[in-house]
C-alpha positions as CSV (number, residue, x, y, z in Angstrom):
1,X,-12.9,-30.3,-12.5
2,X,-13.0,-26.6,-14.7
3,X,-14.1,-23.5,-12.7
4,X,-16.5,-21.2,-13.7
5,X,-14.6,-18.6,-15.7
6,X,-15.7,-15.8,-12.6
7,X,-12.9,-17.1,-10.8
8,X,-10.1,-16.8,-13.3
9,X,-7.4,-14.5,-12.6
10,X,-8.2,-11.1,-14.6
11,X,-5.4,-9.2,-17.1
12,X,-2.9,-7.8,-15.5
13,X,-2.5,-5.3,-17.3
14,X,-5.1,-2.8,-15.3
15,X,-3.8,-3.5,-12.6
16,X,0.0,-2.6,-13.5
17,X,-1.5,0.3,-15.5
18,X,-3.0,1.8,-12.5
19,X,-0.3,0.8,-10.0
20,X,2.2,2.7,-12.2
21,X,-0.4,5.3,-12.3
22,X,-0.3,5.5,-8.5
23,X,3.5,5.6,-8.6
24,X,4.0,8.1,-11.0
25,X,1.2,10.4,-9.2
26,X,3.0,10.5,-5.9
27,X,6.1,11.5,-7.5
28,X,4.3,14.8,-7.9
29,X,3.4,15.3,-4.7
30,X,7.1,14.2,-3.2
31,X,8.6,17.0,-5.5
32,X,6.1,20.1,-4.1
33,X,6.2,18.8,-0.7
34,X,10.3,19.1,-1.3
35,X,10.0,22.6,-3.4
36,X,6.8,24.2,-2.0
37,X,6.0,22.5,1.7
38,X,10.0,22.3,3.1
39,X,10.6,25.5,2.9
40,X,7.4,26.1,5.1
41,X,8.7,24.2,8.2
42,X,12.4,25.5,8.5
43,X,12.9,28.5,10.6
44,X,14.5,31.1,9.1
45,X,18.2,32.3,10.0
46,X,20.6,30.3,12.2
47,X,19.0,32.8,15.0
48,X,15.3,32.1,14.4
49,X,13.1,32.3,17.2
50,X,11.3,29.7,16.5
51,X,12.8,26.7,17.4
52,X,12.0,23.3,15.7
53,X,9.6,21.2,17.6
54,X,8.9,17.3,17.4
55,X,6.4,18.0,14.4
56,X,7.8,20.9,12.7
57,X,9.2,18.7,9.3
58,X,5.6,17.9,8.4
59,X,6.4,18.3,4.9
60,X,9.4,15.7,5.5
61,X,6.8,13.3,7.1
62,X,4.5,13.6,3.9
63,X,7.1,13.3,1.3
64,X,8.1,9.9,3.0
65,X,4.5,8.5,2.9
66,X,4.5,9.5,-0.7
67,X,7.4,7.9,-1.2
68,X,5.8,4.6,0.5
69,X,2.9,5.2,-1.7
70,X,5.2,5.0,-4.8
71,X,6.8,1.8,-3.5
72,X,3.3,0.1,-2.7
73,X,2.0,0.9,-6.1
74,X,4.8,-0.7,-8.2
75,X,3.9,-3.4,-6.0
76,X,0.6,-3.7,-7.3
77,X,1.6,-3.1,-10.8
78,X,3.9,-6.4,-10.6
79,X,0.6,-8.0,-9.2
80,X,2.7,-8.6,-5.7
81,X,5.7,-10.8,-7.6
82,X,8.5,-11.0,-6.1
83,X,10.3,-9.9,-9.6
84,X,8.8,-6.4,-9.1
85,X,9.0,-6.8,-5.0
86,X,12.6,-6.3,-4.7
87,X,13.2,-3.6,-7.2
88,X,10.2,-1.5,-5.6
89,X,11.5,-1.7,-1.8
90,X,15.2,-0.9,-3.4
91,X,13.3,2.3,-5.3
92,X,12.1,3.2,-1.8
93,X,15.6,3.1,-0.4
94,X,16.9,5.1,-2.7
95,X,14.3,7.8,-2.9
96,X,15.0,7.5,0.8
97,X,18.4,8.7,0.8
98,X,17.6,11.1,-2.4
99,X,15.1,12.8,-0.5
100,X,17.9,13.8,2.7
101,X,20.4,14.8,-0.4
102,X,17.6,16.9,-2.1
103,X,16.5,18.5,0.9
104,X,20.4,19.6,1.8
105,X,20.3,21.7,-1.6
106,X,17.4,23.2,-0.6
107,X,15.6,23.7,-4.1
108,X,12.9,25.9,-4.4
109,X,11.1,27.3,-7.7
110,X,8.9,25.8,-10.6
111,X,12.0,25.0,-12.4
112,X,12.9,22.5,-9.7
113,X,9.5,21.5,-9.0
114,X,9.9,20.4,-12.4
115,X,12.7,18.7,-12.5
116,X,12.3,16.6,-8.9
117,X,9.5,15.8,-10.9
118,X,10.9,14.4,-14.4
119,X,14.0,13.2,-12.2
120,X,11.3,10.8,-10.1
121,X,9.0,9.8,-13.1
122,X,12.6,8.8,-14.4
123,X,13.2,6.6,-11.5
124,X,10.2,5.0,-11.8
125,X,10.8,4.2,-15.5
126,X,13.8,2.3,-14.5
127,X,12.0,0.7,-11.8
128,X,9.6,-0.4,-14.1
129,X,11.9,-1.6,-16.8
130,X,13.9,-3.8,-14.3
131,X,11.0,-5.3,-13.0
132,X,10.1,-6.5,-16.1
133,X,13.2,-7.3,-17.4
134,X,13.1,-9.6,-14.4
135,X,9.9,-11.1,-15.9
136,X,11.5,-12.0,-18.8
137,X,14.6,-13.8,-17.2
138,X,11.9,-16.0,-15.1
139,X,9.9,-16.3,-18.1
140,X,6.9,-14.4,-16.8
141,X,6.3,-12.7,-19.9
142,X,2.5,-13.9,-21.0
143,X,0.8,-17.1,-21.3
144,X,2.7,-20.1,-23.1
145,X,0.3,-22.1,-25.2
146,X,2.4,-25.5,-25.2
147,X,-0.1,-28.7,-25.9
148,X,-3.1,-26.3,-26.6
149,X,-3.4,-25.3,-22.6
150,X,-3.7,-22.0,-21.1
151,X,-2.1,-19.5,-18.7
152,X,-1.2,-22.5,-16.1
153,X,1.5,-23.6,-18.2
154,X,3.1,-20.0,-18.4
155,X,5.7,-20.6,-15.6
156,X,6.3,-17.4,-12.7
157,X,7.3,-16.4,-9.5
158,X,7.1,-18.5,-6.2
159,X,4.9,-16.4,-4.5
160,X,2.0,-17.0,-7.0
161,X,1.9,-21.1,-6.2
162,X,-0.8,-20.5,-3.9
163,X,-2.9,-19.9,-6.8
164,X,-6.1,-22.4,-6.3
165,X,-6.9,-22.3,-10.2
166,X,-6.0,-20.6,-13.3
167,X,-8.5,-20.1,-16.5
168,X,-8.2,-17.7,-19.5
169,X,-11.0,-15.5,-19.6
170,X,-12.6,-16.9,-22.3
171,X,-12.7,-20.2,-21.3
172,X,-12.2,-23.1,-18.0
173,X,-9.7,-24.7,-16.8
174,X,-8.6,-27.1,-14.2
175,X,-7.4,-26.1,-11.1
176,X,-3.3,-25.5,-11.1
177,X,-0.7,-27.9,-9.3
178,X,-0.5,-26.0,-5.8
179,X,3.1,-26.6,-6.7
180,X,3.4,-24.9,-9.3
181,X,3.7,-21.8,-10.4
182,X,1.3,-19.8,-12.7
183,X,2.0,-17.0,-15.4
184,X,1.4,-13.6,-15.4
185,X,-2.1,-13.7,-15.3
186,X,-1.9,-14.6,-12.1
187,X,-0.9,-12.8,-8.6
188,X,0.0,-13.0,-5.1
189,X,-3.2,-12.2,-3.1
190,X,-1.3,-12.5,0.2
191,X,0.5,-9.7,-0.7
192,X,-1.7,-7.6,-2.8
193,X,-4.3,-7.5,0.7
194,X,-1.3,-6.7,2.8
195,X,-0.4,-3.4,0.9
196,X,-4.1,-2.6,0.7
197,X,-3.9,-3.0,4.6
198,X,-0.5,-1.0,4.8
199,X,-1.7,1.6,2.8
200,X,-4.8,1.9,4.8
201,X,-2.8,2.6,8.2
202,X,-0.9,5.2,6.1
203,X,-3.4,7.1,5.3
204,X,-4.8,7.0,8.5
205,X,-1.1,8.2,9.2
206,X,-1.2,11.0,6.9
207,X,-4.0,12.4,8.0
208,X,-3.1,12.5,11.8
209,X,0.0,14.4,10.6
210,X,0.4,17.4,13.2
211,X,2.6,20.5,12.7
212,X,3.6,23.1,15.6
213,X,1.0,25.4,15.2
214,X,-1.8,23.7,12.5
215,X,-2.1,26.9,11.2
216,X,0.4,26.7,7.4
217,X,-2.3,27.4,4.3
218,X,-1.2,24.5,2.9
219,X,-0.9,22.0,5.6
220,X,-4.3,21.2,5.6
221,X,-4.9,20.4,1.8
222,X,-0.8,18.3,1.7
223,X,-2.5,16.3,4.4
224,X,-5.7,15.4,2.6
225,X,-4.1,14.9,-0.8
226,X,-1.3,12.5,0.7
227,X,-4.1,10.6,2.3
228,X,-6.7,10.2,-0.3
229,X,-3.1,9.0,-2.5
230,X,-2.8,6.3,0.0
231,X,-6.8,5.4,-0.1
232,X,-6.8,5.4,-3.9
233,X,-3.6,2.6,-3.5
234,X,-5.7,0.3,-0.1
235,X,-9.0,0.3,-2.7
236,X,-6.9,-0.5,-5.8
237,X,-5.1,-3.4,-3.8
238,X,-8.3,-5.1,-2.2
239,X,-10.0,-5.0,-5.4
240,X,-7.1,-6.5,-7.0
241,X,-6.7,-9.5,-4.6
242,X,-9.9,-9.9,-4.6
243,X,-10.6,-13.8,-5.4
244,X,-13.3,-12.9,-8.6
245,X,-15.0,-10.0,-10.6
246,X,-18.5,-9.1,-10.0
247,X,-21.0,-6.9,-8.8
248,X,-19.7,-7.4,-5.0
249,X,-16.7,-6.5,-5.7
250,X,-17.6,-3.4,-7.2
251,X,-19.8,-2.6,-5.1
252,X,-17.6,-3.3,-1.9
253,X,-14.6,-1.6,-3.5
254,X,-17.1,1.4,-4.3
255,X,-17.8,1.3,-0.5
256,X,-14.5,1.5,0.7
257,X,-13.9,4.4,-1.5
258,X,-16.5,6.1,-0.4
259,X,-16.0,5.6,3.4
260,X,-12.5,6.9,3.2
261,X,-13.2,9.8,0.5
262,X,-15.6,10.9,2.7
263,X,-14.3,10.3,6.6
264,X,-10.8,11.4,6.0
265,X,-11.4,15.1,5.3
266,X,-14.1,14.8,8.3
267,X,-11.4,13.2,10.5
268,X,-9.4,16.1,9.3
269,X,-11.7,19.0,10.4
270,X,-11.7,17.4,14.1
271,X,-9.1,19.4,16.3
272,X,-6.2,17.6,16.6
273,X,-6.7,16.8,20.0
274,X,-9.7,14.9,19.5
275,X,-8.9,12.8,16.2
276,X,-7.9,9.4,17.5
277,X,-10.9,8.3,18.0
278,X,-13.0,9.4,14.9
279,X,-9.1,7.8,13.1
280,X,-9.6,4.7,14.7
281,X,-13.5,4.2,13.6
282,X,-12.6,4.8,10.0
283,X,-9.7,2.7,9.7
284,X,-11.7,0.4,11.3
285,X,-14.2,0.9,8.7
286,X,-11.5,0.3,5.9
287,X,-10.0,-2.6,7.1
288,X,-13.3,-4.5,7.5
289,X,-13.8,-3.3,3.7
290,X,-10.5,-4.6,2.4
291,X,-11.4,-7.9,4.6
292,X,-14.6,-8.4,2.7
293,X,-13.1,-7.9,-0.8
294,X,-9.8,-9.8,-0.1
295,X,-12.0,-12.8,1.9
296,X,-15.7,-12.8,0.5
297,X,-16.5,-16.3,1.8
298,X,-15.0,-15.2,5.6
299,X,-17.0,-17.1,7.6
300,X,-19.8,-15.0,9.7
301,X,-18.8,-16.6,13.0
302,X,-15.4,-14.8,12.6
303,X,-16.5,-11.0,12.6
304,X,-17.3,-11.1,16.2
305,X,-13.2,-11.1,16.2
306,X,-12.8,-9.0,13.4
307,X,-14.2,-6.0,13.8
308,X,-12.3,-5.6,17.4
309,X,-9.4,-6.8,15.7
310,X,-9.6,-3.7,12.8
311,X,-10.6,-1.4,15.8
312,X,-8.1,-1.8,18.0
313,X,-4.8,-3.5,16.1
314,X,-3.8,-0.3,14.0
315,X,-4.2,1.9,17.3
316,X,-2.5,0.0,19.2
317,X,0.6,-0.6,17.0
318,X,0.6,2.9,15.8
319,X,1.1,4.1,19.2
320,X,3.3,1.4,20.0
321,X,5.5,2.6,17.4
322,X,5.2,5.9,17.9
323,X,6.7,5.6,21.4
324,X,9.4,4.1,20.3
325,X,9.9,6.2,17.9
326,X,10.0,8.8,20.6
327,X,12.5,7.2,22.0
328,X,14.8,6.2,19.6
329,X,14.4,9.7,17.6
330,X,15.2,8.1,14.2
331,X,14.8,11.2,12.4
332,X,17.3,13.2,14.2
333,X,20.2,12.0,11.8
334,X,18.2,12.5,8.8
335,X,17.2,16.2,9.9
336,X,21.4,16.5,11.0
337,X,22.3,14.7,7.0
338,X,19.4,17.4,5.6
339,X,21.0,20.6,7.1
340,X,18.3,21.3,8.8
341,X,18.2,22.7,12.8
342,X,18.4,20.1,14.9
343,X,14.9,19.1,16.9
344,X,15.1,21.5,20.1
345,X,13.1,21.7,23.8
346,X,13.9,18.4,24.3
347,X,11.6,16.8,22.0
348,X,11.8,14.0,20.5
349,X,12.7,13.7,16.5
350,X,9.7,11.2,15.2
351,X,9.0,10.0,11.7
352,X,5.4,9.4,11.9
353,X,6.1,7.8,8.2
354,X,7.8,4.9,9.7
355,X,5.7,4.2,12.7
356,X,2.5,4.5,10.4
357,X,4.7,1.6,8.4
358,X,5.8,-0.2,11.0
359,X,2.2,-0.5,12.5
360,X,0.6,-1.8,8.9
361,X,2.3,-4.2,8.6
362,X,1.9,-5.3,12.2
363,X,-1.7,-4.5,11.1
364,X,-1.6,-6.7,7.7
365,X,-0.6,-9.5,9.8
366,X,-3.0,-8.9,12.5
367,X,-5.5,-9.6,10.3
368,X,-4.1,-12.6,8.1
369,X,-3.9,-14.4,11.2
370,X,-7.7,-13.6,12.5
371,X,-9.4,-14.0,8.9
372,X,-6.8,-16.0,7.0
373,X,-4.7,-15.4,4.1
374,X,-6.2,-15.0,0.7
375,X,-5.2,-17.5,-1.6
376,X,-3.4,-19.9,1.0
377,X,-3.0,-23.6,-0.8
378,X,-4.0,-25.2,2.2
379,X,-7.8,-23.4,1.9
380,X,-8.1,-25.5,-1.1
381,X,-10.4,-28.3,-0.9
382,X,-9.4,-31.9,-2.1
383,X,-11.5,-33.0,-5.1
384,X,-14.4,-35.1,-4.6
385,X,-14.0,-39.1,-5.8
386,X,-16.0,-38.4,-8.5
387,X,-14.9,-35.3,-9.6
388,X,-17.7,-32.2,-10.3
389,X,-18.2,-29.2,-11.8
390,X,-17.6,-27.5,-8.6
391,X,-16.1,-28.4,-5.1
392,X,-18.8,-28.3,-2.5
393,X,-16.7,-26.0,-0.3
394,X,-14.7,-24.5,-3.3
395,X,-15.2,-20.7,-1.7
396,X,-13.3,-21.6,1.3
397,X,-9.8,-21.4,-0.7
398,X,-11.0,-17.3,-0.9
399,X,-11.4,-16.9,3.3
């Protein structure tokens, strides 16, 4: 029962070339936002006048969704494996606890600039390197050709079994064992649509970043760049779990790209006060996107639910976590471990970073129970007695 060759799994080697890409381009932006933005937010002498508020460490706030856009796109490099899973989450941890170390020294200068920079793109070397190292030991290193067949013989992680078929690109195959696990060329959709979905809430979290007064040159522009970071990682995900190439997916990812490239600096020019709202429309707007590239064959009878669902999920979780954030003022040790002056007035210490986390992957979840997952085995049809070119219902493995 071959498959047309539309719906074989693409290289990976795009997609680890641009997730890498992603990684390595936030590394950049973690090092100013240590060298150039920190020093911005910390008053000056131990009897400043201005005491720090709940948002005063914006810079802190965007260096940590940098830091989770670095994680999410060694994520997509490994095409959502587990073998590159692990290593990436563990990188984030230990940026994590680099980033309070770092910000004790307080460096400042080109010099350091540079060499927060070499230091991170040196980290993510070693990321990468385990990660495929891990590959190797599971034997995920490329197609095996044993008996003449293709990719589907190549064995890899567990979290690619949901795989409904796997086909060289030159030719057709049959559809894989649900069992069994596929080679490199293939990935984990499930996981691949839950970054884009992540990354998606944290941009929308980058760009409702606040700081005491709004009024720091560069606040404005650290916001956007963080943000459009975070989009460029949500499009590259959706299009890479998408379930085949063609002119739709283009043409949806183009859309997505477009809605966010163009409503995040517009949500940004709203006051403060008033950006909810126009927030909550356009991550509406990009989570309906990532739901038509990760689930092209979504059944029509299920948008109804949707499109509240994108509306309403991320705003509610966001604030959700916010408040108890608020509460639980989990940045206060990190700003005490930093050096820093402690949060004053009686405000609360937040990380926006975390609650913008926590509330994506509430968010992915959201939506993998209200359209499905993408590439589930159970979505996969049985075979007809007679066996055809095609499964009558073969798109409904892709909801």
């Amino acid at each position: 029962m071959p498959l047309p060759a539309g719906h074989a799994p693409r290289s990976g080697r795009r997609l680890a070339a641009a997730g890498v890409g992603l990684a390595a381009l936030a590394v950049p932006l973690w090092a100013v936002g240590m060298t150039v933005w920190q020093p911005l937010t910390e008053p000056v002498g131990p009897w400043s006048e201005r005491l720090p508020e709940a948002s005063t460490y914006w810079a802190r706030d965007l260096r940590f969704l940098a830091l989770l856009a670095a994680v999410c796109g060694l994520v997509l490099a490994g095409a959502g494996r587990r073998s590159w899973l692990t290593p990436a989450v563990l990188l984030g941890g230990g940026a994590l606890a680099a980033d309070v170390a770092v910000d004790r020294a307080d460096p400042t200068g080109p010099g350091a600039t540079v060499a927060l920079v070499v230091a991170g793109w040196l980290a993510v070397g070693i990321t990468v390197a385990s990660a495929v190292r891990r590959d190797g030991a599971t034997g995920v290193d490329g197609p095996r050709r044993a008996g003449g067949t293709g990719p589907s013989d190549a064995p890899g992680g567990a979290g690619l079994a949901g795989a409904a078929a796997v086909a060289r690109p030159d030719r057709t195959v049959g559809p894989a064992d649900p069992h069994r696990p596929v080679g490199v060329a293939g990935r984990d959709r499930a996981v691949l649509a839950g970054v884009a979905a992540v990354a998606a809430v944290l941009a929308l979290t980058a760009v409702l970043t606040r700081s005491p007064t709004g009024r720091e040159p560069a606040f404005d522009p650290a916001a956007l760049v963080t943000a459009l970071l975070l989009l460029a990682v949500t499009v590259t995900g959706a299009a890479a779990a998408a379930p085949a190439r063609g002119r739709r997916r283009l043409t949806a990812a183009t859309g997505v790209a477009v809605t966010g490239g163009i409503g995040l600096p517009l949500v940004r020019l709203v006051g403060p006060a008033d950006r909810l709202v126009p927030a909550a429309l356009l991550g509406a707007a990009l989570l309906l996107g990532v739901t038509l590239l990760t689930r092209p064959a979504l059944p029509a009878r299920r948008y109804p639910l949707l499109v509240p669902v994108a509306l309403l999920a991320p705003l509610a979780l966001w604030h959700v976590a916010s408040l108890v954030s608020a509460a639980l003022s989990p940045g206060a040790p990190l700003t005490a471990l930093a050096g820093n002056s402690p949060v004053g007035g009686g405000d609360p210490d937040v990380l926006p970073a975390l609650a913008g986390l926590v509330a994506g992957l509430g968010t992915a979840l959201v939506l993998a129970r209200t359209a499905g997952v993408p590439g589930r085995p159970g979505h996969r049809p049985a075979p007809p007695a007679g066996g055809s070119a095609r499964p009558a219902n073969a798109e409904r493995r892709y909801p």
